[in-house]
C-alpha positions as CSV (number, residue, x, y, z in Angstrom):
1,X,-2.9,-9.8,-1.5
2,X,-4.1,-6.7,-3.4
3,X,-5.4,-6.1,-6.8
4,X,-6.5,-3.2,-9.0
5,X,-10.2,-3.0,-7.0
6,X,-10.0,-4.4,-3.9
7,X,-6.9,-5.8,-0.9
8,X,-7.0,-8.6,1.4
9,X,-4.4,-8.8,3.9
10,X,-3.0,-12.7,3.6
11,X,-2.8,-14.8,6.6
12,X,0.6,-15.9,8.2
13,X,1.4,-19.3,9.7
14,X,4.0,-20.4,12.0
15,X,6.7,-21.9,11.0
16,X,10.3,-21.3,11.9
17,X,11.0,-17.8,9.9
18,X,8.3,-15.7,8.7
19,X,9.4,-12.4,6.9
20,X,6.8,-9.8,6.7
21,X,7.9,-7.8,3.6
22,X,5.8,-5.0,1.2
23,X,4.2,-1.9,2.5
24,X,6.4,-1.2,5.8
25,X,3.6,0.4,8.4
26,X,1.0,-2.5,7.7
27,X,4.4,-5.6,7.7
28,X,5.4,-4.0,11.1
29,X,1.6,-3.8,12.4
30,X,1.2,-7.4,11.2
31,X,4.3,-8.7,12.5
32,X,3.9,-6.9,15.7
33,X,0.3,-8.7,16.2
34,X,1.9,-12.6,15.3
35,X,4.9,-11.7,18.1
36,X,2.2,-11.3,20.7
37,X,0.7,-14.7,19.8
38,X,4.0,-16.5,20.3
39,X,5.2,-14.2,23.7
40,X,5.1,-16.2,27.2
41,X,5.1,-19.8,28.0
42,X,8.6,-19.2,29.1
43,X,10.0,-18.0,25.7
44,X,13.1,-16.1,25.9
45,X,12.5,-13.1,23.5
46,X,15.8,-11.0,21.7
47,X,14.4,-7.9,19.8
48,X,16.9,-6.3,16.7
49,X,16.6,-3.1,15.5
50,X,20.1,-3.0,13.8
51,X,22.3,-5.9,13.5
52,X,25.7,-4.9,12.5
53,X,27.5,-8.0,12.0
54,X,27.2,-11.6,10.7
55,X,28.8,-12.9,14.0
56,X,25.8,-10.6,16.1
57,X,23.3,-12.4,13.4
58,X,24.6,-15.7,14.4
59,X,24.6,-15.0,18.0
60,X,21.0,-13.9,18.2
61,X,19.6,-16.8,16.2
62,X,21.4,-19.0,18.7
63,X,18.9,-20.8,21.4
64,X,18.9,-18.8,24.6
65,X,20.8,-18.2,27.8
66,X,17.5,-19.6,30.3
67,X,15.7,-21.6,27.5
68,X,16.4,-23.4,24.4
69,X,12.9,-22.2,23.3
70,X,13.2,-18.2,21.4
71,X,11.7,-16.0,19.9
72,X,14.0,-13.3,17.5
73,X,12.9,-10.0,15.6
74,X,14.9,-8.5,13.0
75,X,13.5,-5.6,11.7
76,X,14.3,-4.0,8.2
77,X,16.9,-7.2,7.1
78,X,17.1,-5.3,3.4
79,X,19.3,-2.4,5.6
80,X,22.2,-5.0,7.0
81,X,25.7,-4.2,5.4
82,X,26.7,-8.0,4.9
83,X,25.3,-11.1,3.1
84,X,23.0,-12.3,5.8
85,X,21.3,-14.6,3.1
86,X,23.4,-17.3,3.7
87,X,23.3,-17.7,8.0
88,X,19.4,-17.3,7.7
89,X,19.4,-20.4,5.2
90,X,21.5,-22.1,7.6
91,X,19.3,-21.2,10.5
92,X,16.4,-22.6,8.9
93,X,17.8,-25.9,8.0
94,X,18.7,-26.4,11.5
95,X,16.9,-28.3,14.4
96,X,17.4,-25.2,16.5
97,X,13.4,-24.3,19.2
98,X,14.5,-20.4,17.7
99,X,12.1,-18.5,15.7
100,X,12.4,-15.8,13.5
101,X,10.3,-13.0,12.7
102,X,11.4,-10.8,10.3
103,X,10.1,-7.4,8.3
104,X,11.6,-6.0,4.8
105,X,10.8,-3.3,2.3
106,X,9.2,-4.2,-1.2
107,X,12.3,-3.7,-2.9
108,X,13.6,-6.5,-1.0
109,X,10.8,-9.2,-2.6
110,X,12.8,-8.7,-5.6
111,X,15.8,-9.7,-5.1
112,X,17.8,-12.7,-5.1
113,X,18.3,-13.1,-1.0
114,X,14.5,-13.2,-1.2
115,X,13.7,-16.2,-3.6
116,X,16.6,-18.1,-1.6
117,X,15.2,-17.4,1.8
118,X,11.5,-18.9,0.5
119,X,13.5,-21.6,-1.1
120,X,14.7,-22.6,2.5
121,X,11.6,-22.7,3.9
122,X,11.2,-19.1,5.1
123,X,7.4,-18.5,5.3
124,X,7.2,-14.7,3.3
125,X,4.1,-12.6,3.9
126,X,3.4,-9.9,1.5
127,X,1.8,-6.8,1.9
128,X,1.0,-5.0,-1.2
129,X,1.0,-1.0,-1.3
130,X,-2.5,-0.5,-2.6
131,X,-2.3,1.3,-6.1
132,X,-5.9,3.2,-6.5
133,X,-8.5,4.1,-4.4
134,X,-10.7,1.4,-4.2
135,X,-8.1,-1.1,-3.4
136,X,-7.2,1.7,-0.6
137,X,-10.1,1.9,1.2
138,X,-10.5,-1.7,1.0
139,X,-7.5,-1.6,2.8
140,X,-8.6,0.6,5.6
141,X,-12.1,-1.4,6.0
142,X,-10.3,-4.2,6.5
143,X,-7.3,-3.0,8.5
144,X,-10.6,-2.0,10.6
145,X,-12.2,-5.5,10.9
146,X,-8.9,-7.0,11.3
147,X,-9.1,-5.1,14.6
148,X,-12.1,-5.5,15.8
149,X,-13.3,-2.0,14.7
150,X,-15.8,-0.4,12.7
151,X,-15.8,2.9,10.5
152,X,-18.7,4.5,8.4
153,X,-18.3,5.1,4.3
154,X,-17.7,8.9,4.5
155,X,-15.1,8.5,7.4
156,X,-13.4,5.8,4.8
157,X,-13.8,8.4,1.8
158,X,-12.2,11.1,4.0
159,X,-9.5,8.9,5.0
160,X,-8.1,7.9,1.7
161,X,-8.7,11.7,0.1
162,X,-7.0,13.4,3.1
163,X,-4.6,11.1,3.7
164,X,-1.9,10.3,0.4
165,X,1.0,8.6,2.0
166,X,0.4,4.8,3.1
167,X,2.4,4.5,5.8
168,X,0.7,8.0,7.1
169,X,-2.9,6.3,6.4
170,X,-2.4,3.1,8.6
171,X,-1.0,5.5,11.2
172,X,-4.0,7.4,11.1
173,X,-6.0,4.1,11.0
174,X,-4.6,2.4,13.9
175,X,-4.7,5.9,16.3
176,X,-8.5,6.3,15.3
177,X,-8.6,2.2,16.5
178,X,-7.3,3.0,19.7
179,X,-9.2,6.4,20.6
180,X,-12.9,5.6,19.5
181,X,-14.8,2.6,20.5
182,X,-17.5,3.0,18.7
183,X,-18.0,3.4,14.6
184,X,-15.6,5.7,13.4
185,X,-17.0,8.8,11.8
186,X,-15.9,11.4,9.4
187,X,-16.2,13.3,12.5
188,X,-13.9,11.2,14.6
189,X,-11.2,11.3,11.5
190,X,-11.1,15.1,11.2
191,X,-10.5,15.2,14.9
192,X,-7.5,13.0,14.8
193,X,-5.9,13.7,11.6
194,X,-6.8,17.4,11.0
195,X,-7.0,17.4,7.3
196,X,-10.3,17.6,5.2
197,X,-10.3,16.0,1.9
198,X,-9.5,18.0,-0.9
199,X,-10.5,16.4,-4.4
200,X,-7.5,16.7,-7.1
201,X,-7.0,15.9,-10.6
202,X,-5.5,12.6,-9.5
203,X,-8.5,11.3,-7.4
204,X,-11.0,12.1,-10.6
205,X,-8.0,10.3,-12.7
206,X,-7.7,7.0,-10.4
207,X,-11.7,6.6,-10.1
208,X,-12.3,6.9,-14.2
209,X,-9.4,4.6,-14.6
210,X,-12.0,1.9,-12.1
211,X,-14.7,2.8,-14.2
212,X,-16.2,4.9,-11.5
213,X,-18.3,7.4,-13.2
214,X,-18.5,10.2,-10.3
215,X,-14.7,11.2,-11.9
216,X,-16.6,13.3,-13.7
217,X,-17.9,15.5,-10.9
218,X,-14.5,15.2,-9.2
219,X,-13.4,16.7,-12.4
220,X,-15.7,19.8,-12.3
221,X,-15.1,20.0,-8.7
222,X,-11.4,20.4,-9.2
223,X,-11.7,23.3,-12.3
224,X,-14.5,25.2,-10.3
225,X,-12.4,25.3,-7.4
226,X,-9.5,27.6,-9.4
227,X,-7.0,25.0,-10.3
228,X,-5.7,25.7,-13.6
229,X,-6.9,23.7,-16.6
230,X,-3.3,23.0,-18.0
231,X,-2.1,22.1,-14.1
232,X,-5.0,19.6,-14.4
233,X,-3.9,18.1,-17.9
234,X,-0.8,17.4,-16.4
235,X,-1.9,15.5,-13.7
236,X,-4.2,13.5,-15.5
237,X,-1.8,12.5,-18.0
238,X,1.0,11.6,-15.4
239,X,-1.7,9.6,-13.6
240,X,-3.0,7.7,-17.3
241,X,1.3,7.2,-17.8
242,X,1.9,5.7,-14.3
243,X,-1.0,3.5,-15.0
244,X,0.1,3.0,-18.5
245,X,3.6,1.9,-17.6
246,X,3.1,-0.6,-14.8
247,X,1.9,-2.8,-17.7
248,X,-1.6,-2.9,-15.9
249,X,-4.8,-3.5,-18.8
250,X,-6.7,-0.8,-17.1
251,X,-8.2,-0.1,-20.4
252,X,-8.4,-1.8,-23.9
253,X,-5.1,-0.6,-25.8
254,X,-7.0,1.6,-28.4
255,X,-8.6,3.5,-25.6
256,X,-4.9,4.6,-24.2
257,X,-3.9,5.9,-27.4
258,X,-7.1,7.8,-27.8
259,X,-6.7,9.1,-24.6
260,X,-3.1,10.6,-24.7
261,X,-4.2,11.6,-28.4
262,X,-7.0,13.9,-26.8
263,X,-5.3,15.2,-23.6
264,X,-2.6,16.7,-26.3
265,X,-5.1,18.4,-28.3
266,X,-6.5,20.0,-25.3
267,X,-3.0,21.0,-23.8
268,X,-2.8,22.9,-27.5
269,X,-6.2,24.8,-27.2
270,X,-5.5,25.8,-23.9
271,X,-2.0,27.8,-24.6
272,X,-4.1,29.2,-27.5
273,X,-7.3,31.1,-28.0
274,X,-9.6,28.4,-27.4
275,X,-9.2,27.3,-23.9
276,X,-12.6,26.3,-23.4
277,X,-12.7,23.7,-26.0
278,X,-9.4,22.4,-24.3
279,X,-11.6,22.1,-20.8
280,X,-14.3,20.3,-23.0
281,X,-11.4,18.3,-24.1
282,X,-10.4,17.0,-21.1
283,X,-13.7,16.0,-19.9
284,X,-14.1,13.8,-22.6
285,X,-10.9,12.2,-22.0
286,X,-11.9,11.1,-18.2
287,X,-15.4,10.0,-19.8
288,X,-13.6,7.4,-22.6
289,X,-11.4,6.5,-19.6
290,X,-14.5,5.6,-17.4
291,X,-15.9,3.9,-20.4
292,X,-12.6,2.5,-21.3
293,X,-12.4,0.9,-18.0
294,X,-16.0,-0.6,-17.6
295,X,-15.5,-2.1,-21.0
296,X,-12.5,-3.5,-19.9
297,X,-14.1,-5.2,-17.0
298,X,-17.0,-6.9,-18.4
């Protein structure tokens, strides 16, 4: 599970379906690593990547042409055209050696297929898309100990700065797993992914919205390094929204409206004659949010 400052991948157990479902690199890592626990002992093995009919469904969930004992992998069960809902429900009530291992999207946790499948018995592990960047380089520390593998602070930082797209970061994490032995260094990350981290208006916005202080300096970093003032509004204030609207208590309610109330007056002075007291502006705003948020916490 996952939460606003830190992640923790759960722990599956066997059982006779397991869907892995949430963030789709680390569900496919995870489910790849349980499939290798339950390989051999003379367990027949029938991998899916597209099942395009209920009768196929049926046929692969069936026990096994050289042993009643089976081990089947559907991958991405939110993409099949027909209600498969029902045969899995069926599968799982039955006295069958066969087991499933399954992975779906996050969109699919909502819906109603879902709720029946856990209903029935089908054992669902979730793995949550991490929201900020704490609960994102928790992530990658402990995708790192999950494997055995070690990586130092900065090569964490320069991870989750360079790298914005999830599925993209556990890539990234899981190549630098394979090629270094050692502690992974920022060194080591450059070399594999390419990209140094560049700070944005969103990373300053994420870290005062944790009550991490240092948004200030990501702030100033950002407007020395050219990007325009207005540009930097706007991302602020989309980030504060997206926060805002996923019903999360970040900060105390007054502190939100105080906050949107400020980054308007310094959108204002900055298409006018006073853009500096529109930067000053904006500063402040990241500061109530930092305070905001460490209020929040206590």
């Amino acid at each position: 599970m996952s939460s606003k400052f830190g992640y923790d991948f759960p722990e599956p157990k066997k059982g006779k379906m397991i869907l892995f479902a949430g963030q789709e690199a680390l569900s496919s890592h995870f489910m790849r690593k349980f499939k290798k626990d339950l390989e051999g002992g003379g367990r027949e093995v029938a991998e899916l990547s597209e099942v395009s009919s209920p009768l196929q469904l049926q046929e692969a969930l069936g026990t096994g042409l050289f042993s009643s004992s089976k081990l089947v992998i559907l991958r991405d069960i939110q993409e099949m055209k027909f209600d498969f809902s029902k045969i899995l429900q069926r599968f799982l009530k039955s006295d069958s050696d066969v087991i499933c291992l399954a992975t779906a999207d996050s969109r699919f946790l909502r819906t109603r297929a879902a709720k029946d499948l856990e209903a029935a018995g089908c054992q669902i592990v979730r793995y949550l898309q991490p929201d900020n960047y704490l609960s994102r380089r928790e992530m990658i520390k402990k995708l790192f100990e999950s494997e055995g593998g070690k990586i130092e602070p900065r090569a964490v930082a320069h991870l989750d700065r360079s790298v914005e797209d999830c599925s993209l970061l556990v890539g990234f994490c899981l190549q630098l797993l394979s090629d270094f032995r050692g502690p992974v260094t920022e060194k080591d990350v450059f070399a594999v992914t390419g990209l140094s981290p560049k700070i944005t208006a969103f990373d300053a916005a994420r870290k005062a919205l944790s009550g991490d202080r240092s948004a200030l300096q990501d702030l100033r970093a950002v407007l020395s390094s050219g990007e325009a003032p207005i540009a930097v509004v706007g991302a602020i204030d989309y980030k504060l929204r997206e926060q805002c609207i996923k019903g999360e208590s970040a900060l105390p309610p007054r502190a939100w409206a105080k906050s949107f109330s400020l980054l308007s007056r310094a959108n204002l002075l900055l298409t006018s004659s006073f853009p500096q007291e529109g930067i000053d502006l904006i500063y402040r705003t990241l500061m109530g949010v930092c305070e905001g948020a460490r209020w929040q916490k206590k």
